[in-house]
Residue frames as qw, qx, qy, qz and C-alpha x, y, z in Angstrom:
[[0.185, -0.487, -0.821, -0.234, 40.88, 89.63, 94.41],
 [0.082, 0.050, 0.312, -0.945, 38.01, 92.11, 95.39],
 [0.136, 0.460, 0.870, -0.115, 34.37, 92.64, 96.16],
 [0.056, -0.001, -0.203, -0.978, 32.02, 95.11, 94.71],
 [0.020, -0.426, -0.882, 0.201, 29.01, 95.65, 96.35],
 [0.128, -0.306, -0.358, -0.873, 25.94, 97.33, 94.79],
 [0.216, 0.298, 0.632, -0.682, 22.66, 98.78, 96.62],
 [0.037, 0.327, 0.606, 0.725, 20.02, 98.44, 94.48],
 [0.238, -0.058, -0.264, -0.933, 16.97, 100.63, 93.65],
 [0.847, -0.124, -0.096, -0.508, 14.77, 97.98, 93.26],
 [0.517, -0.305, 0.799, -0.024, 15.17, 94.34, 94.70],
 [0.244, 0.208, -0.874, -0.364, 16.08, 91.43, 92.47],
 [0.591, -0.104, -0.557, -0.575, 13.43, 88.72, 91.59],
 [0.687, -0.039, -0.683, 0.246, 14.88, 86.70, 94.32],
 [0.558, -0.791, -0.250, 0.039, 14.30, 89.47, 97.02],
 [0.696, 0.184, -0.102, 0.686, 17.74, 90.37, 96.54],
 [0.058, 0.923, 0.380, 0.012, 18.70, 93.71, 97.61],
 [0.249, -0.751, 0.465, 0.398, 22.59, 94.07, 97.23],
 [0.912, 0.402, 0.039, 0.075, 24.76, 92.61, 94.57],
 [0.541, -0.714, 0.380, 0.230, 28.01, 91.38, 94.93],
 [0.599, 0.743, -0.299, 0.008, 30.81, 91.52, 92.35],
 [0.577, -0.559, 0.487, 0.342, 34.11, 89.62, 92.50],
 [0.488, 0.851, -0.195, 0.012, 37.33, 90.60, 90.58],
 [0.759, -0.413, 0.143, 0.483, 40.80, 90.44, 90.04],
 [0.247, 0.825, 0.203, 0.467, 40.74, 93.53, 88.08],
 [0.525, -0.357, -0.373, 0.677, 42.92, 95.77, 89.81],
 [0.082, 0.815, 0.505, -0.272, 41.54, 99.17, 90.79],
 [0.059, -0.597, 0.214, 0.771, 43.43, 101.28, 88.78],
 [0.022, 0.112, 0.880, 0.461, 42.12, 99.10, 85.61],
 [0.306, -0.410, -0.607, -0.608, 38.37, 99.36, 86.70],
 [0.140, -0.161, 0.488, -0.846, 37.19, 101.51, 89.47],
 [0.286, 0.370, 0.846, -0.257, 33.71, 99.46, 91.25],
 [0.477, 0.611, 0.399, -0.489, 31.28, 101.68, 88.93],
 [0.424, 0.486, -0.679, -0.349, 32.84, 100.60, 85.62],
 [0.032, -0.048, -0.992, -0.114, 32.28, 97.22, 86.85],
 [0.411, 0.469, 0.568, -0.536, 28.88, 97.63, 87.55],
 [0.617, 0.635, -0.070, -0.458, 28.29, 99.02, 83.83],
 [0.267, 0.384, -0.830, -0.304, 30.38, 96.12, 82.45],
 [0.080, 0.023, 0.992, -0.094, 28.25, 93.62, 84.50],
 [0.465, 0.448, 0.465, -0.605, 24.82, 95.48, 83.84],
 [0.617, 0.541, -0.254, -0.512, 25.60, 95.26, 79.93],
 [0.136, 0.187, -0.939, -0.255, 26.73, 91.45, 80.04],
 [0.312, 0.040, 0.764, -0.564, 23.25, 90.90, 81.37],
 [0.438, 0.592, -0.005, -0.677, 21.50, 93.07, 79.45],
 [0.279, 0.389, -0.775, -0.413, 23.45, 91.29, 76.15],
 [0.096, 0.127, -0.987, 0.006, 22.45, 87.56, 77.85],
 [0.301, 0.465, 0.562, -0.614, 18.63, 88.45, 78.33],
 [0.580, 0.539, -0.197, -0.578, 18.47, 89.20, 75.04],
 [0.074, 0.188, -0.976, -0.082, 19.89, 85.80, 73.87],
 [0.139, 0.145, 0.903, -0.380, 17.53, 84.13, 76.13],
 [0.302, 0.499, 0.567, -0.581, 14.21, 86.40, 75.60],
 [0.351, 0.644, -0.179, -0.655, 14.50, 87.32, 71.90],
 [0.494, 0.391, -0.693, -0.350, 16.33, 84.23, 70.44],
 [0.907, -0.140, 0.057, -0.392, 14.93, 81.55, 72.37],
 [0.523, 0.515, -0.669, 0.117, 18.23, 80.59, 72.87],
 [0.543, -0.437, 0.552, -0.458, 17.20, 79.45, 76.67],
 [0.481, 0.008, -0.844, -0.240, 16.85, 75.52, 76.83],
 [0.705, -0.333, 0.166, -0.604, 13.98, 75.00, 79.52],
 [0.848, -0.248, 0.292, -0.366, 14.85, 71.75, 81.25],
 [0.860, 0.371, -0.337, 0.093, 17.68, 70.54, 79.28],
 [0.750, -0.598, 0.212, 0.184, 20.08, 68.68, 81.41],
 [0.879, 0.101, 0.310, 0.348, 22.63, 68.63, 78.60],
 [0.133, -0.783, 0.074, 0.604, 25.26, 71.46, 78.80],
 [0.366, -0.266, 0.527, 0.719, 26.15, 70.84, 74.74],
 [0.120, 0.659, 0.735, 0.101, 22.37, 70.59, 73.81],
 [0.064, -0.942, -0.293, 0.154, 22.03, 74.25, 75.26],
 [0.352, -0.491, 0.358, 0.712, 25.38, 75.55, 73.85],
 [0.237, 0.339, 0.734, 0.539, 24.01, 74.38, 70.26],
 [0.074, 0.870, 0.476, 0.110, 20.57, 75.82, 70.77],
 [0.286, -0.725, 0.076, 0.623, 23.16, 79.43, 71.75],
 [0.318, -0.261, 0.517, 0.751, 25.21, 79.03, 68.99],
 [0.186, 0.416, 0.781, 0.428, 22.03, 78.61, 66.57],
 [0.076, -0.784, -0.540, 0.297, 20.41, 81.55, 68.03]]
């Protein structure tokens, strides 16, 4: 297991101003800035879900409700 810590640029919505990665990727498999660009493009991928297909469920308490509304997106 390892940690992979990012300075960012700009701070996260939340005031954030590091980000912290854990792995069990071993480093000869994926040096820390390959994870970073594997974890900036699963965001990237799940923002678009959310903001394009309205696949978000606002306020549902029901984790199969908001899989469905995913899968239908």
């Amino acid at each position: 297991m390892r940690r992979v810590i990012v300075e960012l640029k700009n701070t996260t919505r939340n005031g954030d101003k590091e980000l912290c990665i854990f792995t069990n990727l071993p480093k000869d498999k994926a040096d820390a800035l390959t994870m970073i660009h594997i974890y900036n493009k699963r965001w990237t991928i799940e923002t678009a879900f959310q903001k394009y297909l309205n696949s978000d469920m606002n306020g549902s308490c029901y984790p199969k409700a908001a899989l469905f509304g995913f899968c239908m997106a």
